[in-house]
Residue, then its C-alpha position, 0 to 999 in steps of 0.5 A: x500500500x503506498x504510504x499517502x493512503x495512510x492519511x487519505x486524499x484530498x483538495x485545497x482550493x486557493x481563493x486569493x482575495x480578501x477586503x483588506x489585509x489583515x496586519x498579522x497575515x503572511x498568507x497569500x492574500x490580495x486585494x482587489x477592486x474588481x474581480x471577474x469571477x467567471x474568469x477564475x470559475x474557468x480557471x478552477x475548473x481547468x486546473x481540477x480537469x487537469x489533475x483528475x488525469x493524474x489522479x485516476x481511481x481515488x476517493x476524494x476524502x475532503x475539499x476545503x476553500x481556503x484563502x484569501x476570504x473564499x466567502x467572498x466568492x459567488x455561490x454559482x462558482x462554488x456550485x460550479x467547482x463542486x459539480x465537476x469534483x463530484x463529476x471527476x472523483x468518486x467521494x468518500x462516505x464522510x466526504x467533508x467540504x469546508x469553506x472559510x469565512x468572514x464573520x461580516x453580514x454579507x458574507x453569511x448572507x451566502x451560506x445558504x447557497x455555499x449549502x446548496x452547492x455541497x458545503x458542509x463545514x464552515x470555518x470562521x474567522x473571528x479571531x477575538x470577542x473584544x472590539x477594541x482587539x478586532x480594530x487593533x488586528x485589522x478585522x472589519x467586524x465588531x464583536x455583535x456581528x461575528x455572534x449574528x454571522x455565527x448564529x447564521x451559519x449553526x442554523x444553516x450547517x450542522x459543523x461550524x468551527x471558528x478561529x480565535x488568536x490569543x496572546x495578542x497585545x495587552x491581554x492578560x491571563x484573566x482577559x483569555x480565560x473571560x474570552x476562551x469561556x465566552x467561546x466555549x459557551x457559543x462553540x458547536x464541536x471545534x475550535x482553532x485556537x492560535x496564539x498570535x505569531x509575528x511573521x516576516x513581511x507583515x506589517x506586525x513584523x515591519x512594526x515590532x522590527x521598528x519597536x513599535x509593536x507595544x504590549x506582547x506577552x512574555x514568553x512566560x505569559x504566553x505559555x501560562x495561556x497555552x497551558x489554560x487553553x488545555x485546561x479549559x477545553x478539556x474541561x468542556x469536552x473539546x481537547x486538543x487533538x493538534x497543537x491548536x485546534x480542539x474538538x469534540x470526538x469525531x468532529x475533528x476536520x477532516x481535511x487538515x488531518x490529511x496534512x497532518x497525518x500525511x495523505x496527499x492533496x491537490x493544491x489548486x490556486x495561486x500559491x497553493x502547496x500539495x502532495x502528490x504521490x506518482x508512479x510511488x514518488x512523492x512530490x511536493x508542488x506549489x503553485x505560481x503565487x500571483x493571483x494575475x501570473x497563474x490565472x494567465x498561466x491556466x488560461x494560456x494551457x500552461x501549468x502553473x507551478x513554480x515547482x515540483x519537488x521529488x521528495x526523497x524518503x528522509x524528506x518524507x520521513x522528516x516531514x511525517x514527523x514535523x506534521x505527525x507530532x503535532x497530533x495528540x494522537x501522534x505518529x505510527x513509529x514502524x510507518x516512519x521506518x517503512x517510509x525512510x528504510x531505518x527504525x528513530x534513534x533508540x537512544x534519543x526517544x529515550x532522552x526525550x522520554x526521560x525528560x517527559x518530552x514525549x510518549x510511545x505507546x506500542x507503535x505510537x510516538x506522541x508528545x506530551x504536553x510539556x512536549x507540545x511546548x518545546x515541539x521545535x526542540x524535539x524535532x531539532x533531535x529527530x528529524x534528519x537524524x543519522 
């Protein structure tokens, strides 16, 4: 059995667009004032054509409709896209869509139709549940109409999920724990809870470079918030099944546990990534990044990447690890040493066990919540090994 059926198959589709760009962001989002809609349908379109002639006799397990903000596509190009992903691969039985989406009045005024064209989990974005921290991260909506945005979407899907970012500036320990409460009271069965990050190229970054990014938490603070975000989740029966996100059983998403457990996926759409097993090769492939430079490429009948890596077995192996131990669940140990021909270091899984780092039960290596907060540092020791 070829190693990628270990972790199923599935479809990222990159909707590049958003209203405005968010401070914090380092995804690749743009905007724009005017944008033809039918062109990208095309587009898509072609593109899914295009890899269904690589990926003949496979289950699609999941799509997902990342961005950018694809809430803010059109319904009927929705409906056109999952039309010919439904006409091109047969589905799995637990077949998961899921669509990311702002909490603005507009946009939840689409999600009847996103429903009637085959989406059956929304992800929102709504970051913080204080006005004042929505201004100060850019976001367009107020606290009242991310609670009207989320009312819509529960009353027309039965999976919502919606994201929050904690350790932003001037938040205490007292201001997280009121918040992530508040949260957990509306929250159906997930949450993506993400603790605030300052990336290269965004201008968070430009302003904490300049010294002008006041208030961030120590790195004491912050991990005092990571520590009461377990606690209070577990406590409302939504653990933690990835380093952050939590859910109630059976109500992870599918989707990501694709990445994380290392299936393949198709990346479509401008800068989008995937992995793509061929022929008993696997690729990593990234698409050209600017939304005019690839929607050209297509429309000319050109592919368009930037590049198809062949990922050799201690590429892939490495990769299992960086994305397999950020799960609760952990990684199969013999699958690593099937993938890159060599069982881990004894030696150094018994370290780590020694310092409570990490915890292997039969065939699973998993970190331990001690881990969790050092995971940079644990894979510094297994990954690459010799």
């Amino acid at each position: 059995m070829e190693d990628w059926r270990n972790g199923g198959f599935g479809l990222y589709l990159h909707w590049p667009f958003c209203q405005s760009k968010c401070p914090y962001c380092d995804f690749n989002s743009h905007v724009a004032a005017k944008i033809d809609q039918k062109s990208w349908a095309a587009a898509y379109l072609t593109e899914l054509d295009r890899y269904a002639e690589l990926t003949p006799n496979r289950t699609l397990d999941s799509v997902f409709f990342g961005g950018g903000t694809p809430s803010l596509m059109d319904p009927d190009v929705v409906d056109s896209i999952m039309s010919r992903i439904r006409a091109l691969w047969p589905v799995s039985n637990q077949f998961e869509v899921t669509l990311e989406a702002n909490p603005s009045s507009v946009e939840a005024g689409r999600f009847a139709g996103y429903r009637d064209a085959g989406i059956n989990r929304v992800s929102m974005g709504v970051q913080a549940l204080n006005d004042a921290d929505l201004k100060a991260l850019g976001r367009l909506h107020s606290v009242s109409e991310a609670k009207a945005a989320f009312d819509i979407a529960r009353s027309v899907f039965d999976r919502v999920s919606f994201d929050l970012i904690y350790a932003r500036q001037h938040q205490t320990l007292d201001d997280w724990r009121a918040e992530l409460t508040e949260a957990l009271s509306m929250a159906i069965d997930h949450l993506s809870l993400y603790q605030l990050t300052i990336e290269d190229g965004t201008a968070f970054g430009a302003r904490h470079a300049a010294d002008g990014l006041h208030g961030l938490p120590s790195d004491d603070r912050a991990v005092d918030m990571f520590e009461l975000t377990q606690e209070l989740c577990s406590v409302a029966s939504l653990p933690a099944y990835e380093v952050s996100n939590h859910a109630a059983p059976d109500a992870q998403s599918r989707h990501n546990l694709i990445y994380w457990r290392g299936g393949d996926y198709l990346g479509i759409g401008p800068g989008a990534h995937g992995r793509l097993t061929l022929d008993g090769t696997r690729y990593a492939t990234e698409a050209l990044k600017q939304p005019g430079a690839w929607l050209d490429a297509v429309k000319k009948g050109a592919v368009p990447e930037v590049s198809r890596e062949t990922l050799n077995a201690q590429d892939h192996a490495d990769e299992m690890l960086l994305m397999g131990l950020r799960l609760s669940e952990g990684i199969s140990l013999s699958r690593i040493k099937a993938v890159q021909k060599r069982p881990l270091s004894t030696s150094k899984l018994c370290e780590l066990q020694e310092l409570d780092l990490i915890q292997i039960d039969g065939d699973r290596l998993a970190t331990t919540l001690p881990g969790r907060m050092v995971l940079n540092g644990i894979l510094r020791e297994l990954v690459g090994e010799d």
